[in-house]
N, C-alpha and C positions, 0 to 999 in steps of 0.2 A: 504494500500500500504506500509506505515512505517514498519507494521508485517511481512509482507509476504519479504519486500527485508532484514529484519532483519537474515529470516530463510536462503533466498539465501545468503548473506555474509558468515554467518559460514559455510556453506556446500562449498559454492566457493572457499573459503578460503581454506578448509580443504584439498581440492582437488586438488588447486593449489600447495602443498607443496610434491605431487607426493612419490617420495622414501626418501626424507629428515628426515621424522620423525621414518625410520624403524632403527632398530638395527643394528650396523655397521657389527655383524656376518653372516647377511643375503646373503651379496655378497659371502661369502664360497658356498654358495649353489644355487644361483641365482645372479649370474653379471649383472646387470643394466646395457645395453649402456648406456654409460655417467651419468647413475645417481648418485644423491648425498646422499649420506648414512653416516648421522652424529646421528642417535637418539640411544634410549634402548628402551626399553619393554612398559614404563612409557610415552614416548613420542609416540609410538606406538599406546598403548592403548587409547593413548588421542586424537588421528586423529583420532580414527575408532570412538569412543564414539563422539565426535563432527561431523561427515558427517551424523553419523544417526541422532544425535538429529536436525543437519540442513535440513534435511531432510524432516523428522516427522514436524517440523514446518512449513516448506514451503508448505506441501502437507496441512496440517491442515487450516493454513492460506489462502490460496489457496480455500479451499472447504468453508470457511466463508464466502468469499468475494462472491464464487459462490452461496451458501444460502441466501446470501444478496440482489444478483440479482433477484435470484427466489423469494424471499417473495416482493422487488417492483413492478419488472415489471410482474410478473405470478397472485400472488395474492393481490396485489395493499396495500401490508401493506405501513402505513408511514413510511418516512425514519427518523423523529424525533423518530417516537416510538422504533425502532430497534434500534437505534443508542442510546438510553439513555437507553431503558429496555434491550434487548438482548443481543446489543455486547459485553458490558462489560462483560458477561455471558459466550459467546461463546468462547470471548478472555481468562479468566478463564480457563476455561474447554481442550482450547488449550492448553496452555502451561503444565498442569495438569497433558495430557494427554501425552504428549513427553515426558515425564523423566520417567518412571517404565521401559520400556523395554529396552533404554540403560543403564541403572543402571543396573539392571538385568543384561544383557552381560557384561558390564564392571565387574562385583563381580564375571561372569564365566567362565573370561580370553577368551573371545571369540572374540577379537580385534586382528589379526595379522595379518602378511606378506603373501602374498600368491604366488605363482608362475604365475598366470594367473590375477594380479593386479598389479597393478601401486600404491597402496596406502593401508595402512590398515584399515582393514574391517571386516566384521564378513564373518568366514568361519571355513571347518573344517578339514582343510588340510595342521598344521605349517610346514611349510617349517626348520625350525629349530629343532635339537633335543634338546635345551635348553626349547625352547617353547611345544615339544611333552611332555618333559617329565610332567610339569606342570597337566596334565592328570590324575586324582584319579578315575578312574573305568570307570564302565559302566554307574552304576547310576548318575556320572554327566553329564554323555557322554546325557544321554539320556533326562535328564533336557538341558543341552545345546539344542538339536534339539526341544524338545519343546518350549523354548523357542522361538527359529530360526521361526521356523513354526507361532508362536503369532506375529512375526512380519513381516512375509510376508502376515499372513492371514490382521493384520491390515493397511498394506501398499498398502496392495489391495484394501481390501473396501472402504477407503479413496479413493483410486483413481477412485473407480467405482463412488462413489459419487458424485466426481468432475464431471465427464463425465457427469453421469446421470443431473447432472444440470446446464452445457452447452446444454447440447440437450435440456432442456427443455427453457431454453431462448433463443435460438436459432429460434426455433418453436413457440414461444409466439412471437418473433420480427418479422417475416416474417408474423404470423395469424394477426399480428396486420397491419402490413405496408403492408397488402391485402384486409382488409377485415374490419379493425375496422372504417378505414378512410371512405372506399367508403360508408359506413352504415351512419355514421356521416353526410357525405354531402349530402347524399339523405334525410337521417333526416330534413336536414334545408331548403333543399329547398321545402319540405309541408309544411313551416311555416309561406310561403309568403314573398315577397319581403321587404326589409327595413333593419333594424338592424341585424337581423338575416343574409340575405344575407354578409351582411360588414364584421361579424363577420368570414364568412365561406371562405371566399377572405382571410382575412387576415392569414387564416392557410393554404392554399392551397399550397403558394408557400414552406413554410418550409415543409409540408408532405412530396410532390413530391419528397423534394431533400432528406430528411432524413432519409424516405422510402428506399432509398437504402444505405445510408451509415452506419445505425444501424446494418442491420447485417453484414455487409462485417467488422465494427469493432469490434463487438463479435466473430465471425470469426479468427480475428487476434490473439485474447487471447486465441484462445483454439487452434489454430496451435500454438502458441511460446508453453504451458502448455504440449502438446503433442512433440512438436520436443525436449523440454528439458527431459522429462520423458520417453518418452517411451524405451531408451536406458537404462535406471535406471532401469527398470521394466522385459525389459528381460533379462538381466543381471543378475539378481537376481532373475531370475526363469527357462526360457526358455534355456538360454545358459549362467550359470554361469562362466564356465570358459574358454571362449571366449576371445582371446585377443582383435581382430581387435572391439565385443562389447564395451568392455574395454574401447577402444582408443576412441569409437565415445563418451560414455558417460564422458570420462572426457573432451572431446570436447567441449558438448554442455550441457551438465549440468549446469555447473555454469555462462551458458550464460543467462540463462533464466530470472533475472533481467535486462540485457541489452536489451532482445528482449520484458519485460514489458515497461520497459523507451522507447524504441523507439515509439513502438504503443501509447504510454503516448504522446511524442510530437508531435508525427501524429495529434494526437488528437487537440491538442494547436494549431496547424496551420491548422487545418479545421477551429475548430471556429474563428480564428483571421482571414481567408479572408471571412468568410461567414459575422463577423461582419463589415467589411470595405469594402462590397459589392464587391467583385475581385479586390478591389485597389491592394494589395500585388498578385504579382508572388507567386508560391511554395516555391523557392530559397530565396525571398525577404522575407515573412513570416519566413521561417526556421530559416535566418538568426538572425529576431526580437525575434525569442521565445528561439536561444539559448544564443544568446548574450547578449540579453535586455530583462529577462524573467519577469523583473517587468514592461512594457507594455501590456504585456498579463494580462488576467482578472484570477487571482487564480482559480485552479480546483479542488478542495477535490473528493474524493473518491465518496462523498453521490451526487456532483452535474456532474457524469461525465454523458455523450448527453442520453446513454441508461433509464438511469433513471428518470432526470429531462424530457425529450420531453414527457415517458409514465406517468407523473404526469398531466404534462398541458395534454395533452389529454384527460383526465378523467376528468379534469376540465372543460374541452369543455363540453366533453359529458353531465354533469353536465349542465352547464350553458344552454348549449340548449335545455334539458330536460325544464329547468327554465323559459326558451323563450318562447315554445310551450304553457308552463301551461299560460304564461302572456295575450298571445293572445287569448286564447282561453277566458281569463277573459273580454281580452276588445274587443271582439266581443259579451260576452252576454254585456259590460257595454254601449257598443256602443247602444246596442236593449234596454237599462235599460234607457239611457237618449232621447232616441225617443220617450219612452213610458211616459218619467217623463222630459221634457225638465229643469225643476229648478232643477235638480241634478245637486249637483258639480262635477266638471273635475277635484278638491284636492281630491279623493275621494282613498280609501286606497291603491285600486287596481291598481289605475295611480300612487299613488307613492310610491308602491314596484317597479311596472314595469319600472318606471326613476332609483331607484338604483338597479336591475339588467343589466339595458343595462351601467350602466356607470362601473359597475363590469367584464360585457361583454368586454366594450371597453379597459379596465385597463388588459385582462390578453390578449387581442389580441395582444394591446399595447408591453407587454412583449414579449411576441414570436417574435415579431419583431424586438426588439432590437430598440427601438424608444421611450421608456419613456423618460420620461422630471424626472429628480431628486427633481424637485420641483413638 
């Protein structure tokens, strides 16, 4: 999250600063209602060279965090193992990966004012003949556009990616909060009544409710990732020079940290009345989490509801995998001491099966929100 709103600032930023940083001989050619034109060429090229690299990192960062999702909850990697072997890696490779192609445009003067912009950008159409003339042939001309082309081709694929893995946890959160549950509970009810049954109680009522709030909150993140974007994206493809695109992208671009933070605290006051059982109102929470944000329980990145619920789940699965094997041991050990009445009831199989139910009861316990700190 630190990354990703890192990338939004400079981009928000960049963007916020509108006709400010263009060259003040710009209005000979194009008069800004009411805009403010105090910059040069230098100040210019440094808005455009900063929206892209804020860009490029938010898109980048953006797609880690969606890799991140996929490798938990899709393919059950740990979140210790990612987060000590991978990210560091991934985060690497990010930042790495932003700076060649605005360096590249910044070295081929391809940051300027444009008549269908609000801001400078890469395009190839100066609007100045100070800025035309800068122009040495064909051959740069035509390095320019390749270049151009290198960065809508990897502005694209980034963004497919991103998509490509929301849809896929998307569809892992629904396969699961349909199908993994109702398997699990069927699971445990062949396993006979006792421990087992306790254990299947005490996740029922968190499934039911979670089952539906998991995806409607991955959901949220990929409407804000798409309301902020896809105006950036036609933009710079479909209808470059578009005002009314223009307008909506500087709109809602640099929103899209505010519309993370929101869904962020949505988040904070789900769990804070789910852990106070409905004592707080919506209003009453809201007001706790943004007023009094150190009664709320801290939420990192690694423990937000998507990830941690599909961890304990697996752990169930586990556990009751472990349950079935226990019973099954003391129904032969049960036939073992009928046949041998001097057998002990210490007997190894009785006490794995005392510490798996007590490991049983310790992560029920959790999910509930009901351990004792002691």
């Amino acid at each position: 999250m630190f990354f990703m709103s890192f990338g939004d600032i400079i981009l928000s930023v960049s963007i916020a600063l509108t006709t400010i940083p263009m060259p003040t001989e710009v209005l000979e050619f194009f008069p800004f209602p009411g805009g403010l034109v105090y910059g040069n060429k230098r100040t210019c090229e440094t808005q455009g060279f900063l929206m892209l690299l804020g860009a490029e990192l938010s898109l980048l960062f953006n797609a880690i965090l969606n890799v991140y999702y996929v490798c938990t909850i899709r393919y059950g990697i740990s979140d210790i193992r990612i987060r000590k072997r991978y990210l560091p890696i991934m985060l690497t490779i990010a930042f790495l990966l932003s700076l060649p192609i605005p360096i590249m445009l910044l070295n081929l003067n391809y940051f300027e004012p444009h008549t269908y912009s609000m801001n400078c950008y890469i395009g190839a159409e100066p609007i100045s003949p100070l800025i035309a003339d800068q122009e040495k042939g064909n051959n740069k001309n035509g390095l320019r556009n390749y270049t151009v082309y290198i960065t809508i081709a990897f502005i694209g694929s980034t963004f497919l990616l991103i998509v490509s893995s929301l849809i896929m946890v998307v569809t892992t959160v629904y396969w699961k909060g349909g199908t993994s549950f109702t398997t699990t509970r069927n699971e445990s009810t062949q396993v006979g009544r006792g421990t087992s049954d306790e254990v299947d109680d005490s996740f029922a009522d968190d499934e039911s409710q979670e089952s539906d709030y998991r995806p409607r909150q991955a959901i949220m993140y990929i409407g804000a990732f798409l309301l902020s974007w896809l105006p950036v994206i036609i933009g710079g493809t479909v209808a470059p020079k578009s005002i009314p695109v223009h307008v909506v992208r500087s709109i809602l671009s640099p929103l899209q940290g505010f519309f993370n933070a929101t869904i962020f605290i949505y988040h904070k006051i789900h769990n804070l009345r789910r852990s106070s059982i409905g004592e707080y109102t919506i209003l009453a929470a809201a007001k706790i989490v943004i007023l009094s944000p150190w009664l709320v329980p801290e939420i990192l990145v690694s423990q937000i509801e998507l990830v941690v619920l599909d961890e304990i789940n697996r752990d169930r699965e586990e556990l009751m995998e472990r349950v079935t094997h226990i019973n099954g041991c003391e129904i032969r050990l049960g036939s073992d001491l009928m046949d041998d009445p001097g057998a002990s009831v210490c007997s190894p199989s009785m006490t794995s099966a005392s510490i798996d139910r007590a490991s049983i009861d310790c992560v029920s316990c959790e999910v509930n929100n009901e351990c004792n700190k002691n």
